[in-house]
N, C-alpha and C positions, 0 to 999 in steps of 0.2 A: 504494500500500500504506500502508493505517494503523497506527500500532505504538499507536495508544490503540484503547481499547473504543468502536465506532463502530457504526450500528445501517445495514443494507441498503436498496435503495429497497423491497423485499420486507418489511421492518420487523424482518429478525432482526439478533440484538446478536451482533458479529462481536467474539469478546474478544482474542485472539491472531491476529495477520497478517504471517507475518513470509514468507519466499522456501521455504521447505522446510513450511510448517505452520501450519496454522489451527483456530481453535477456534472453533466458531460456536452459540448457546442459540437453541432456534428454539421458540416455543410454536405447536402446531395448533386449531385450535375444530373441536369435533366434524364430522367428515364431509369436510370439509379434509385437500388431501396437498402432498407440495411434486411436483413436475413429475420425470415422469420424464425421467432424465440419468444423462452417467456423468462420469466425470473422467477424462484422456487417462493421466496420472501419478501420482496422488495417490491411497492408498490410504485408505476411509474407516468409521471406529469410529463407531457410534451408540450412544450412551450415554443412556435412558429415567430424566428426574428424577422426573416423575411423571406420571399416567394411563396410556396405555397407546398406543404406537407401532409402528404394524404398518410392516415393512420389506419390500418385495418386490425380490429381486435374481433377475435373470434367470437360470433355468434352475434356480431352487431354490424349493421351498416359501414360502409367508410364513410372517413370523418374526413373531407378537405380543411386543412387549417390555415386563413391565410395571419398574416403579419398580427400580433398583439392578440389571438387567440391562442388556447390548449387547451388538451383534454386528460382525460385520468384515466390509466390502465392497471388494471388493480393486479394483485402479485398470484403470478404462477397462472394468468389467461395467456395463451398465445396470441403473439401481435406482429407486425413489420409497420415500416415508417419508409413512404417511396415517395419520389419527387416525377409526378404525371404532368408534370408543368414544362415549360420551355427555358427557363431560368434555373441557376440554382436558388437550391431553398439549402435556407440554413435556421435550426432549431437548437432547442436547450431539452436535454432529459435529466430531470431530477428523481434519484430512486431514493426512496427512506424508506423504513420500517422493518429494516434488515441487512445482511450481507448483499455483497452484489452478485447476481452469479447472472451466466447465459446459458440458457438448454435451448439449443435448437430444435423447432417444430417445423412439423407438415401442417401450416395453416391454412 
């Protein structure tokens, strides 16, 4: 665990890492998504800084997020975060209520 601003071998900038919560900036390039997964504990807010980030969580609609919206993905549903826009979109995921971990899913 890093407690400085550290960037992923995936190249997002991981700002917060601490044992209960993380804060992660992740920019998409059009047509681009991160991999569907869920997290065993840790419940997760996607916060859209700007373009637009479509959220899919299993067993609900997609969510297009544009700029100054997010939504809540509660811990251990499968989800992905894809950018279906023509821009990059770049977001914030905040995880709390536990460790952080990624189980990849067939969502």
């Amino acid at each position: 665990m890093a407690n400085e601003p550290h960037l992923t071998t995936d190249g997002y900038l991981v700002l917060v890492d601490t044992d209960t919560a993380r804060i992660t900036e992740i920019t998409v390039a059009p047509g681009q998504h991160v991999s569907a997964h869920a997290h065993s504990q840790a419940q997760e807010l996607c916060y859209c800084i700007s373009g637009v980030v479509t959220v899919e969580i299993q067993g609900r609609p997609q969510n297009a997020l544009p700029p100054g919206a997010c939504c809540s993905i509660p811990a251990a549903v499968p989800h992905r975060l894809l950018n279906s826009g023509p821009a990059p979109c770049k977001f914030l995921l905040v995880h709390r209520g536990g460790a952080f971990d990624f189980i990849p899913s067939n969502l």
